[in-house]
C-alpha positions in Angstrom: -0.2 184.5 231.5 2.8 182.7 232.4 5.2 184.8 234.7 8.3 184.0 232.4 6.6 184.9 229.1 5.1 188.2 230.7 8.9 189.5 231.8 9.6 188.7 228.2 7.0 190.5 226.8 8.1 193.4 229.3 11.7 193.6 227.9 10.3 193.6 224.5 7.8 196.5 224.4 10.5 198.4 226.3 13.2 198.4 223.6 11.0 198.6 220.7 9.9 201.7 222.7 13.1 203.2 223.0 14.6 201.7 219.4 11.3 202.7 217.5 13.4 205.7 215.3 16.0 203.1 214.4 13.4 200.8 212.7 11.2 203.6 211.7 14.5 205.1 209.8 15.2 201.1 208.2 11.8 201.5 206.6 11.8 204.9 205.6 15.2 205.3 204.4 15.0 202.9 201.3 12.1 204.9 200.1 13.2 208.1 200.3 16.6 207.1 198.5 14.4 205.7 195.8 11.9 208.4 195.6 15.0 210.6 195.4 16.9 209.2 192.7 14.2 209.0 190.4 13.4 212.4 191.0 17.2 213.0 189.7 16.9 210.8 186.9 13.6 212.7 185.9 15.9 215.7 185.7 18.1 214.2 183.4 16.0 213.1 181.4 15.2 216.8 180.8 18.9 217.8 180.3 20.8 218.7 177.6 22.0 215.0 177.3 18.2 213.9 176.1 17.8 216.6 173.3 17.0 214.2 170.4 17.0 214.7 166.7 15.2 212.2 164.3 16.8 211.0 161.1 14.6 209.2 158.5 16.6 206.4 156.8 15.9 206.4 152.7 16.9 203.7 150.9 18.6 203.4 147.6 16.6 201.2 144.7 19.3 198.2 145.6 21.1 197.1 148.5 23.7 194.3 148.5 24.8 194.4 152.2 23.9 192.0 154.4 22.1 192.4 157.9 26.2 192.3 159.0 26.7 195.9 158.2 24.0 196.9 160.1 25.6 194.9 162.8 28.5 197.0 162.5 26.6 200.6 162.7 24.9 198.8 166.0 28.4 198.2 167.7 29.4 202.1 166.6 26.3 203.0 168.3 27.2 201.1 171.5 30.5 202.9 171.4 28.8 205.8 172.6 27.3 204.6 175.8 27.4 207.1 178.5 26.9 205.7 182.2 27.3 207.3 185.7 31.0 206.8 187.0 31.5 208.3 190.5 28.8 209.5 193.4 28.0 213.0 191.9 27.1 211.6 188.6 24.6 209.1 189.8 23.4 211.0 193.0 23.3 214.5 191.7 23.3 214.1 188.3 20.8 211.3 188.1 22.5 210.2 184.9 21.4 207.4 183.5 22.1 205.7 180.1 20.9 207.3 177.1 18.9 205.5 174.8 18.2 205.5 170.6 15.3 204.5 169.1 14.8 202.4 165.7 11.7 202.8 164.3 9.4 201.2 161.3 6.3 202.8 160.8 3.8 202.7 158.2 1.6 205.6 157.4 -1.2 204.0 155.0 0.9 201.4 153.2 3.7 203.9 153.1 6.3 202.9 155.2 9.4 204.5 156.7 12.8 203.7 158.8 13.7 206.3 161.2 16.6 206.0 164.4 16.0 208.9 166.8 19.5 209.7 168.6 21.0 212.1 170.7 21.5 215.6 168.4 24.8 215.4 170.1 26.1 212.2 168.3 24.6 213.3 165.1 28.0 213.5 163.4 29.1 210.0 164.5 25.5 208.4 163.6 25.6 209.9 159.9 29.8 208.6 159.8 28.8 205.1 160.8 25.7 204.5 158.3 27.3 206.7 155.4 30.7 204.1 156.1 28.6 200.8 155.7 25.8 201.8 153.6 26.9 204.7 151.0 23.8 205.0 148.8 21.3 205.4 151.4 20.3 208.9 152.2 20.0 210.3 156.1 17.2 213.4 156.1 16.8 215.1 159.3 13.1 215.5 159.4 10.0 216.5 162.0 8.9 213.9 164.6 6.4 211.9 163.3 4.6 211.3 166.4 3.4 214.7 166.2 0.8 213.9 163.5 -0.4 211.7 166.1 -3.2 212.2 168.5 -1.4 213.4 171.8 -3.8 211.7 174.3 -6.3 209.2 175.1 -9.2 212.1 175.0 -8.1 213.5 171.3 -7.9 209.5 170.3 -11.9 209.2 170.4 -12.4 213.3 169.3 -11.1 212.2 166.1 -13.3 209.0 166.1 -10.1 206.9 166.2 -9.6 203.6 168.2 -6.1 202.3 169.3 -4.4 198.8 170.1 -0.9 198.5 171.4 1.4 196.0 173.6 4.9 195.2 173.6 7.2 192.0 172.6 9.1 190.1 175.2 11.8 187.3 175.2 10.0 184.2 175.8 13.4 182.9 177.7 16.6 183.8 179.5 18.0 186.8 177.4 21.2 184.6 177.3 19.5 182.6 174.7 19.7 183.8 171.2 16.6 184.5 169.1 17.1 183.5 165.5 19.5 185.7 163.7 19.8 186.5 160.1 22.5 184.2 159.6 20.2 181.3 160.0 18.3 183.1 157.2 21.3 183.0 155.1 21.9 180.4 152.2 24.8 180.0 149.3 21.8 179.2 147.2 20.6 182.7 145.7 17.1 181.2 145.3 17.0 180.1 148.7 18.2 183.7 150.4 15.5 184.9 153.0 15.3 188.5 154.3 13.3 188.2 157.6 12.5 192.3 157.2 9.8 191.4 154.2 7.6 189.6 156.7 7.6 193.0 158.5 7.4 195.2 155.2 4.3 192.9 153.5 2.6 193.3 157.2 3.2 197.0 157.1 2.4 197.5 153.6 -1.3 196.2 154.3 -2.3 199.0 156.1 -5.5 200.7 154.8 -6.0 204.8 154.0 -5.6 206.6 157.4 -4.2 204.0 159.6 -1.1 204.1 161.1 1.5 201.4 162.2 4.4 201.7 164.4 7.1 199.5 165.9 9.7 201.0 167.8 13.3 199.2 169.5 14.4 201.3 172.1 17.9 200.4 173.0 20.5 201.6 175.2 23.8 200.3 175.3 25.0 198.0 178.1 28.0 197.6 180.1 30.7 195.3 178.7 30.2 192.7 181.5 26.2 192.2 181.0 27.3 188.6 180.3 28.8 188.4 184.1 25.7 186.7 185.2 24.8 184.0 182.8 28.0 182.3 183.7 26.4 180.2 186.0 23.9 179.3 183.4 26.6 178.4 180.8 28.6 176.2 183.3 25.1 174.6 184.2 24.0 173.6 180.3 27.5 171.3 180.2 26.8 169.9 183.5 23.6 169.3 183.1 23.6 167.5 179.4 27.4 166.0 181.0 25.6 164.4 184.2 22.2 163.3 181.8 24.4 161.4 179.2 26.3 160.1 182.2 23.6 158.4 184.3 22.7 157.2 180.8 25.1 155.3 179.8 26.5 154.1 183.1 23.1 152.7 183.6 23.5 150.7 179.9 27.0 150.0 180.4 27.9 150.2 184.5 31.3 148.6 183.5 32.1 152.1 181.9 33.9 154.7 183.8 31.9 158.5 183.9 34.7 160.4 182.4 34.3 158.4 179.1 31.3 159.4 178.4 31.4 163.0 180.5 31.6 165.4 176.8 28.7 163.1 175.0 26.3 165.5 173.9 23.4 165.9 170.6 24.2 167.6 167.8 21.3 170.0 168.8 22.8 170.5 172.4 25.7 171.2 171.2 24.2 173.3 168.7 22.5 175.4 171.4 25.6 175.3 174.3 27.5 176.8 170.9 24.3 179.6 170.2 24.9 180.4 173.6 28.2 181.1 173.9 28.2 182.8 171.0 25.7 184.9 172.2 27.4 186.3 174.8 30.5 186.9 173.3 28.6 189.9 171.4 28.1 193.7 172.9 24.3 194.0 173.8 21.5 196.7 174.7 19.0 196.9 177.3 16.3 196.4 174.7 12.7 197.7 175.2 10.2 196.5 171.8 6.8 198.3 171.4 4.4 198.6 168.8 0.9 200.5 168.5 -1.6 200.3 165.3 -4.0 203.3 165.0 -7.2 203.5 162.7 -10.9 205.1 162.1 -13.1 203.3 164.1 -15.0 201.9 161.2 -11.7 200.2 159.8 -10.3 199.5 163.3 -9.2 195.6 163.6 -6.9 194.6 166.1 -6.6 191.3 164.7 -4.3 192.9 162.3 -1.9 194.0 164.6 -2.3 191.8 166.9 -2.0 189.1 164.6 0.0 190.4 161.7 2.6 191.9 163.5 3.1 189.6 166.2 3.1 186.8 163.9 6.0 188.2 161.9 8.3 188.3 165.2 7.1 184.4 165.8 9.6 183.8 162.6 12.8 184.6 164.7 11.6 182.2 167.5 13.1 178.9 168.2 12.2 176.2 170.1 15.5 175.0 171.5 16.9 178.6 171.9 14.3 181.8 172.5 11.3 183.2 170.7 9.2 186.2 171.5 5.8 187.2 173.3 3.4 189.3 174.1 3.8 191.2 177.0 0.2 190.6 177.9 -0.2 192.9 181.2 0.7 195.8 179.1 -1.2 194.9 176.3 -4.6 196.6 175.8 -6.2 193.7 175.4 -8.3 193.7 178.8 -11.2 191.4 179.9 -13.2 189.9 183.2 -11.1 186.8 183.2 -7.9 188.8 183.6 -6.7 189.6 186.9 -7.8 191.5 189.1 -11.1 190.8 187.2 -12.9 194.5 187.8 -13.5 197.4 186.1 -12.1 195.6 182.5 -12.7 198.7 180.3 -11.8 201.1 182.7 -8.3 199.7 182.9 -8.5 198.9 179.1 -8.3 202.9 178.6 -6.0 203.6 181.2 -3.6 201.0 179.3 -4.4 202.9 176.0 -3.8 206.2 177.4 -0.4 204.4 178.5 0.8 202.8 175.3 0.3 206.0 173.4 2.3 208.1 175.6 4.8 205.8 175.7 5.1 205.7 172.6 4.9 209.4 171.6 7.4 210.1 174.2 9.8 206.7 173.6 9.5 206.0 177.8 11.5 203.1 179.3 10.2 202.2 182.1 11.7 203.8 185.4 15.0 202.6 186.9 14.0 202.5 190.8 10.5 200.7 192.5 9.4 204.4 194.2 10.2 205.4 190.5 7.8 202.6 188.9 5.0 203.0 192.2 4.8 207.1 191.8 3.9 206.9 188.2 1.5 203.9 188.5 -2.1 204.7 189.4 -5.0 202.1 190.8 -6.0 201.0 187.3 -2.6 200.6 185.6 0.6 199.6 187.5 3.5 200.6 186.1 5.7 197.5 186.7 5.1 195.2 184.2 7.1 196.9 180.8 10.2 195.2 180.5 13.8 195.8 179.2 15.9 192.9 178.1 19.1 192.6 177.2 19.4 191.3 172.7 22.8 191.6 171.2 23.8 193.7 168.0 23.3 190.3 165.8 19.7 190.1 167.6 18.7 193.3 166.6 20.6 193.7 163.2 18.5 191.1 162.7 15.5 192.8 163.3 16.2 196.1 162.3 18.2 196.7 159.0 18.4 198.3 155.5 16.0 195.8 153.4 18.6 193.8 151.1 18.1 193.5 147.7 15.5 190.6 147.9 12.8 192.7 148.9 13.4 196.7 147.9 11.2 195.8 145.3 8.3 196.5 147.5 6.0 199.5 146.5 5.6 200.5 149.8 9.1 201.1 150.7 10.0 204.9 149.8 13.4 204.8 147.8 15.8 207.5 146.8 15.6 207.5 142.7 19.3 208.2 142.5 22.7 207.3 143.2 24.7 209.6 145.0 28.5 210.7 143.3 31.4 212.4 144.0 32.5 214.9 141.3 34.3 214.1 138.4 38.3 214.4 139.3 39.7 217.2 137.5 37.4 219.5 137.9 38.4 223.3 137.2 37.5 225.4 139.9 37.1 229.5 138.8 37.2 232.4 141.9 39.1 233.4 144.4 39.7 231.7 147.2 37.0 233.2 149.5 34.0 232.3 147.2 35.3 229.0 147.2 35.3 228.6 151.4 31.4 229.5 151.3 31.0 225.7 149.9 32.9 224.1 152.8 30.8 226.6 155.6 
């Protein structure tokens, strides 16, 4: 060995020798603070900031409001975002954004709207429904998910088979997916609720299966459109610098700037959906649905058919669509990677879509967080938030407007709620009347 390259070699073995804790702490360090903060999230999620109430939605015989009003109730809902704001309440605390859930879930044909919410905010989720939609009717009820089996094991006990995945944006989450005003039409006969695809899907469901699609969504900060700033200056450059090698290659004579704002109607159309887009509050956005049935009615073609079919009507194209997230999905064979053990980790990814579900889990916030609860048959970093705005999910989660409340499967309330008559004479003293208001 050459002398020079020896003496190097020399120097080199020395300081690592000496410096070994320093690089030994820049490896260590990063996961411990990981490891550490989602042990402090855990906690939180355990606090009294996570005790959750469940309110099932019933509708009256007609409603007349658009998907807007829901739209509305979605932007009260962001109002009450709660997010760590100094060292203690991230570090100590572990606070992290609460999130709701809306759910749509079929119980043989029979099919129900729920929003699960912080008991807390109960008072301001009943104001901002009650002020948009009147007539319906909020019922505090049971969760549902405990009818369900609990666990992978009691699954087969009760001779049941499961499928389950969850829907992803097929694009940048700065693209729009088709909203409800695109459904919209001044021609009555033309109107188009996109909820009835989801209804007739639901309503198909035979005796003793069970249907459920949940949005989990938590609100997020007012600057989540910070980043796609950079994507929006890019789509005008991009179609400005297209159209203007175009046309100075058909007329060179012309100067740049002439032709610098020449656009499509459909790129502008999409530059405009865009902008739109991001001009609207959003929520970290998790989608997730799971069909359960007898084995000897079980047909995941249903589900994974039906239902995913009915979100492919909100896709676009030009703008964004959705799509199976397909490594959560228990859908498992020998061609997928890593291409062992196919229905081992077909269970493992049962087991997983059911708790999930039951227990409404986003995934964790941190890697250590994501790596400590992932085992060698399931990894736990493939479930994905994104971020949809309050049109976006208005769109896909709403009171069912007048066009399609006609459907036998939808449970409606067989009344109107009223006031009493003005006027009304009042007999007793003045304590037996305070028992009412208690």
């Amino acid at each position: 060995m050459p002398e020079p390259l020896n003496t190097f070699l020399g120097i080199l073995f020395n300081f690592l020798k000496l410096s070994w804790w320093f690089w030994l702490f820049l490896i260590l360090f990063p996961i411990f603070q990981s490891s550490y903060l989602h042990w402090r999230q855990e906690k939180f999620k355990h606090s009294k900031a996570f005790d959750m109430g469940m309110l099932e939605i019933k509708m009256p015989r007609e409603i007349k409001k658009s998907p807007k009003a829901m739209e509305q109730i979605l932007m009260a809902i962001h109002s009450l975002r709660n997010a760590p704001g100094n060292f203690r309440e991230k570090w100590i605390d572990g606070e992290i954004t609460v999130w709701f859930a809306l759910e749509m879930v079929s119980f043989s044909g029979n099919i129900h709207f729920y929003i699960r919410f912080p008991r807390a905010r109960k008072p301001l989720i009943e104001a901002s429904f009650f002020s948009y939609y009147p007539d319906i009717e909020l019922i505090e009820v049971d969760d549902y998910v405990e009818k369900f089996p609990q666990n992978i094991t009691e699954v087969q006990e009760r001779g049941y088979d499961l499928f389950g995945t969850e829907m992803i944006l097929a694009k940048e989450d700065a693209y729009p997916i088709k909203t409800y005003v695109d459904f919209e039409s001044p021609d009555e006969d033309k109107q188009y609720d996109p909820i009835s695809q989801f209804l007739e899907v639901l309503g198909k469901c035979n005796k003793e299966e069970i249907v459920g699609i949940q949005f989990l969504i938590a609100p997020a900060g007012p600057d989540w459109n910070k980043k796609y700033e950079k994507l929006v200056e890019d789509l005008k450059e991009r179609k400005n610098k297209q159209q203007t090698q175009a046309q100075t290659k058909t007329q060179p004579s012309q100067t740049p700037a002439s032709v610098a704002f020449m656009r499509t109607p459909g790129e502008t159309d999409v530059l405009k959906k865009v902008e739109e887009n991001l001009s609207k509050l959003a929520f970290d956005t998790l989608i997730r649905f799971i069909y359960l049935s007898p084995k000897a009615l079980f047909n995941d073609g249903y589900a994974r058919r039906g239902l995913v079919g009915a979100f492919n009507q909100y896709g676009s194209l030009d703008l964004n669509s959705f799509k199976q997230n397909f490594k959560v999905s228990t859908r498992t064979s020998i061609w997928d990677w890593p291409h062992i053990f196919p229905q081992k980790r077909n269970l493992y990814r049962k087991a997983a879509i059911l708790y999930n579900y039951i227990h409404r889990e986003c995934p964790p916030e941190t890697f250590m967080g994501k790596l400590i609860t992932s085992n060698i048959f399931r990894w736990n970093f493939y479930s994905k938030r994104f971020l949809m705005t309050t049109q976006c999910l208005a769109t896909l989660f709403h009171p069912p407007t007048a066009i399609v409340t006609t459907t036998p499967h939808l449970e409606k309330t067989q009344s109107r709620k009223a006031g009493p008559p003005p006027g009304l004479p009042i007999f007793g003293e003045e304590k037996e009347i305070e028992k009412f208001y208690e």
